[in-house]
C-alpha positions as CSV (number, residue, x, y, z in Angstrom):
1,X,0.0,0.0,0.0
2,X,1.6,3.4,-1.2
3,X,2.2,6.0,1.4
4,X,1.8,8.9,-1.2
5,X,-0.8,8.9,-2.9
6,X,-4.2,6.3,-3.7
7,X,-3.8,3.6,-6.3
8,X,-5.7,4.0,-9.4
9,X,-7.9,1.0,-10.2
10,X,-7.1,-0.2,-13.7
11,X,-10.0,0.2,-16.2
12,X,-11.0,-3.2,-18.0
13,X,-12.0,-3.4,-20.9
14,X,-15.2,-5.3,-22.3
15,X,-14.5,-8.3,-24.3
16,X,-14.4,-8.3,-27.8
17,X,-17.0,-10.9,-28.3
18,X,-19.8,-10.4,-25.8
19,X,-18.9,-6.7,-25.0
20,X,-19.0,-7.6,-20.9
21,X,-16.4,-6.6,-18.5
22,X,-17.1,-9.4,-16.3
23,X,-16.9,-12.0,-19.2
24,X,-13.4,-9.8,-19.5
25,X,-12.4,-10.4,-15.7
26,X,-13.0,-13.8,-16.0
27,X,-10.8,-14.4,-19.1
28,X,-8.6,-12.8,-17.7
29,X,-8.5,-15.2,-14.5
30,X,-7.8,-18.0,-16.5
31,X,-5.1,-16.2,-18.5
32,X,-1.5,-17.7,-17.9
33,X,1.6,-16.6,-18.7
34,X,-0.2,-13.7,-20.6
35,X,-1.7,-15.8,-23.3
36,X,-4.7,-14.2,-23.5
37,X,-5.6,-15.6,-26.8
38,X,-5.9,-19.2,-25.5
39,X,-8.1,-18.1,-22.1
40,X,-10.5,-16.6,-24.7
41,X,-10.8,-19.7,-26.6
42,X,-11.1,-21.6,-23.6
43,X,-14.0,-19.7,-22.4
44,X,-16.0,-19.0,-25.1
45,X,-15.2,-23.4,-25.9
46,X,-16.8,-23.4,-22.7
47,X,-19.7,-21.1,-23.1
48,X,-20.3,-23.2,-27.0
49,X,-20.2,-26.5,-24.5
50,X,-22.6,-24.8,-22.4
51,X,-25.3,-23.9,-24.7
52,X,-24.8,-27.8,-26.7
53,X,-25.5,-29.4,-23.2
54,X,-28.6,-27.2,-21.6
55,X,-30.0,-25.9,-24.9
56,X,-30.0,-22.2,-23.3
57,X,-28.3,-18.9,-23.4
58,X,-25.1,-19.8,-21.8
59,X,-24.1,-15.7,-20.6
60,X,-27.5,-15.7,-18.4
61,X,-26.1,-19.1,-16.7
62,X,-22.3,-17.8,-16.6
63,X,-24.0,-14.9,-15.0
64,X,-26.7,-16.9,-12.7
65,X,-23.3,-19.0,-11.7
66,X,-21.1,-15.9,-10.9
67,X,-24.4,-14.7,-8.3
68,X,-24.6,-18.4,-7.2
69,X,-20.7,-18.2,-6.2
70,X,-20.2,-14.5,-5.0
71,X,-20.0,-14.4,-1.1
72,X,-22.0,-11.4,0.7
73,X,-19.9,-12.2,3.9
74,X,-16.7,-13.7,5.1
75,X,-14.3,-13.8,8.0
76,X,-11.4,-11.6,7.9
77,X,-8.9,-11.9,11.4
78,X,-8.5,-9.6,14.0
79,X,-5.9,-9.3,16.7
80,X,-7.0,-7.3,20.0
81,X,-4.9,-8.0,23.0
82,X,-2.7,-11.2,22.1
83,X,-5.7,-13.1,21.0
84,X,-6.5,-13.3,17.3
85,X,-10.0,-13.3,16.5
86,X,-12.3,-14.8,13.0
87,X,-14.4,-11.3,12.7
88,X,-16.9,-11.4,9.7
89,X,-17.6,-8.2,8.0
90,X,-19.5,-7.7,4.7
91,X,-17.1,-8.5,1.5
92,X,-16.9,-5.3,-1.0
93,X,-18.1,-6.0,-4.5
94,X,-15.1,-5.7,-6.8
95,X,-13.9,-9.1,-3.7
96,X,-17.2,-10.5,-4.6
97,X,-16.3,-11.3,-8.0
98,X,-12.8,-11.7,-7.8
99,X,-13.3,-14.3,-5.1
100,X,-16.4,-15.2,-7.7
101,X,-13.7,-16.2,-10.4
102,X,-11.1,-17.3,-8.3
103,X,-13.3,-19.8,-6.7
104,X,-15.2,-21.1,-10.1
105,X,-11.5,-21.4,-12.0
106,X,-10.1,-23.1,-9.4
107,X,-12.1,-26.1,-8.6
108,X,-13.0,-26.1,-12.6
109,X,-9.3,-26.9,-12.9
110,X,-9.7,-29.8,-10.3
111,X,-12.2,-31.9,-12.0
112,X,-11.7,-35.2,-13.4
113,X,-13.1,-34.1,-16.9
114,X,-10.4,-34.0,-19.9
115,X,-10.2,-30.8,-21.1
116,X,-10.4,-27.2,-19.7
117,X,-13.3,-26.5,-21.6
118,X,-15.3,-29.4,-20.3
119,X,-13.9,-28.5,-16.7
120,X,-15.1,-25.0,-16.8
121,X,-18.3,-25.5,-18.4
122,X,-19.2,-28.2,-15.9
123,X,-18.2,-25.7,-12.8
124,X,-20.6,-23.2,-14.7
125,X,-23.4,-25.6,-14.9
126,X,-23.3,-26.9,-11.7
127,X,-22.6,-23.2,-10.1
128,X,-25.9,-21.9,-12.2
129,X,-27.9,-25.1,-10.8
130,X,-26.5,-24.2,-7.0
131,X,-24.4,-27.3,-6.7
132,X,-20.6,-27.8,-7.2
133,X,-17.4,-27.5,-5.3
134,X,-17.2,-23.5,-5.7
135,X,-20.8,-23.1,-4.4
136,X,-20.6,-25.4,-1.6
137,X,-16.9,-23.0,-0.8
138,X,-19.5,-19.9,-0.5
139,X,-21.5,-21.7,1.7
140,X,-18.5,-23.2,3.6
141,X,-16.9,-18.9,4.4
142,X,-21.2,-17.9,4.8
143,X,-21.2,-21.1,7.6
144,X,-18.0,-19.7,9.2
145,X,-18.8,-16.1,9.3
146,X,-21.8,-17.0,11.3
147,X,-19.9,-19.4,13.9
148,X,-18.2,-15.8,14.2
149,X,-21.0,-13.9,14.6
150,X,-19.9,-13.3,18.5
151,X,-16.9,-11.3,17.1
152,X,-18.8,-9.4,15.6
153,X,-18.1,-6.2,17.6
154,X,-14.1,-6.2,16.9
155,X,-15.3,-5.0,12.9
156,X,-13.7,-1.4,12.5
């Protein structure tokens, strides 16, 4: 964190396809090495698997899954007087969908299924249909933050 002066949060850009900036985040979480070319041919893959296996629009279910997945609370820790405590406070929204992302590319990546595509378009699926590993993580931080709920005074 900069003593002088407030970071500027970098503008995205919508993607070329879709024209969405969250479509844009996401490619950009599964981007490695800066190959940006093959993340957009493994999501839209993904999106074409998507709309073969559910017969539907597959951005309203990418979008359904990103709502299913975004966490409205989590714990963050908090040390008062040699004790370090769990406190849940209320997650921003640009965390939201990064965690969002983070979450859904993540266990996409540790599925059995061959290919990325497949992986990812599976995690959507189930994330849209409020089942899967990334869904049931949301629900994992929600069930913590409300174990916590008796720390919840320490929030500043």
């Amino acid at each position: 964190m900069p003593r002088k002066r407030e970071v500027r949060k970098r503008q995205i850009l919508p993607d070329p396809k879709y024209r969405d900036v969250m479509i844009a985040k996401f490619i950009n979480g599964i981007m490695r090495q800066g190959k940006k070319s093959v993340a957009e041919g493994i999501f839209y893959g993904a999106l074409d698997l998507i709309k073969e296996r559910t017969h539907s629009d597959p951005i309203k279910i990418f979008n359904q899954a990103m709502d299913h997945v975004k966490p409205m609370i989590e714990v963050r820790p908090r040390r008062v007087g040699g004790a370090t405590y769990q406190v849940p406070v209320e997650v921003r929204p640009g965390r939201k969908t990064s965690l969002a992302v983070r979450w859904i590319i993540g266990y996409a990546k540790q599925r059995s299924e061959k290919t990325m595509e497949e992986k990812l378009s599976a995690e959507l699926i189930d994330a849209a249909n409020s089942r899967g590993a990334s869904v049931k993580k949301r629900e994992d931080t929600h069930k913590m933050a409300e174990a916590n709920k008796a720390f919840a005074h320490y929030r500043w």
